[in-house]
N, C-alpha and C positions, 0 to 999 in steps of 0.2 A: 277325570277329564277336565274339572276346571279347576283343577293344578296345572297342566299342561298348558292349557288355553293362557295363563296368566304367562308362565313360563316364555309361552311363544310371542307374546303380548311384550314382555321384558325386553327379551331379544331382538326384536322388531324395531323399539324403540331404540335399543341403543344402536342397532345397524343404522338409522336412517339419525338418530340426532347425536351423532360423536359428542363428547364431554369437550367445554368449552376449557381453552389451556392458549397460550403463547407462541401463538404460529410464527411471530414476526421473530425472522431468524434473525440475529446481532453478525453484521458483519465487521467481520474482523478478519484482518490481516496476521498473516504466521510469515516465520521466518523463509526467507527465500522469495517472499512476495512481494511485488511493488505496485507502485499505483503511478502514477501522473497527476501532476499538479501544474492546475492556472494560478493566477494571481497578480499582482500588482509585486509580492513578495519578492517575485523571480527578477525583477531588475536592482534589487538592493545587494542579489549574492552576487561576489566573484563570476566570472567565465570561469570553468574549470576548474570547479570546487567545489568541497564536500562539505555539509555541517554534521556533526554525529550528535543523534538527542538522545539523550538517556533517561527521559521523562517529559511528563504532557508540557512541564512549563517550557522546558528546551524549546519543545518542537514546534508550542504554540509561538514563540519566541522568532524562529524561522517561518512558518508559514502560516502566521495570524488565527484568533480565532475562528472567524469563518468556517474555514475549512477545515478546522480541526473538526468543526462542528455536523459540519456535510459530510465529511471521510470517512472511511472507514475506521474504525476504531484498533487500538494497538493494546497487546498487554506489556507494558512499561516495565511489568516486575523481571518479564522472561527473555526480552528484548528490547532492540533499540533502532531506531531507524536512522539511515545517513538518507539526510537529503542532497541531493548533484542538481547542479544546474550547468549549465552552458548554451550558446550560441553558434547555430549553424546556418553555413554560407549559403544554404538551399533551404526549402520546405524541405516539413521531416515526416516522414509516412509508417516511423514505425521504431520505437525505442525497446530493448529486451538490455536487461541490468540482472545481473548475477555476484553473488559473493561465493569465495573459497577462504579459510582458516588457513595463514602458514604460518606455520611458525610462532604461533600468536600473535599475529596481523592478520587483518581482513584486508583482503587482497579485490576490489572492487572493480567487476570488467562491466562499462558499457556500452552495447551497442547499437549505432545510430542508423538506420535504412532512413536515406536521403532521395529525395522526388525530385524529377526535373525541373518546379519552380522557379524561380529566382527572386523568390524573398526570402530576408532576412528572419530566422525563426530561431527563437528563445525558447528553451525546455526546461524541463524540470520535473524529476524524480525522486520517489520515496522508495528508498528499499528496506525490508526491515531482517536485521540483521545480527546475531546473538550478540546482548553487552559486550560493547567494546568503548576502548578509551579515541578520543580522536586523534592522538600521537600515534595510534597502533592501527593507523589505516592507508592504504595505497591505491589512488585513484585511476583507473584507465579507460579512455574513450577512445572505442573504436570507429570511423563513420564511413559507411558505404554505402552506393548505390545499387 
């Protein structure tokens, strides 16, 4: 009987105190996901242009430490991110960026859902997107309302 008692005593404790471990998920970014980026970065790139990073120095290189630092985090070994920026003639109420493989070119469509504002709005997009060379990429912005 107080074999049991301990037993249930055991169990008891581990039901009500879990084993202390690493809840804090690491978030990171996989291929096909993108994020949005602010910054001061976004008036140095081109309108309609892509950077491809194939590593932290690239990327930190395009969008400062800062935010590499706030961001979500990229695995550099297995991919690569192109960052887009551009400038649209409206407020922008909703950007989706997708990548396809042709041919061995990354084929990059993005699309801009534009608001009836009338400000001037600057964007800017991380997509992350399996190693690619930046000669081997083809950029397209779609913008609708």
């Amino acid at each position: 009987m107080k074999k049991l008692c301990h037993v249930m005593l055991s169990l008891l404790f581990m039901l009500f105190f879990p084993s202390c471990g690493n809840d804090e998920v690491e978030n990171v970014l996989n291929v096909g996901e993108m994020m949005r980026l602010e910054g001061e970065f976004v008036s140095v790139m081109d309108n309609q242009s892509c950077e491809v990073c194939n590593n932290v120095g690239e990327f930190v290189s395009v969008v400062g430490k800062d935010t590499y630092k706030t961001g979500p985090k990229i695995d550099f070994n297995r991919s690569a991110v192109v960052v887009i920026k551009d400038t649209s003639s409206s407020g922008v109420s909703d950007i989706e960026a997708a990548f396809e493989m042709v041919e061995g070119r990354c084929e990059i469509k993005v699309s801009v859902t534009k608001d009836y504002t009338t400000v001037v709005e600057p964007w800017c997009v991380a997509l992350v997107v399996p190693r690619v060379e930046s000669d081997n990429t083809n950029l397209y912005i779609d913008y609708n309302f």
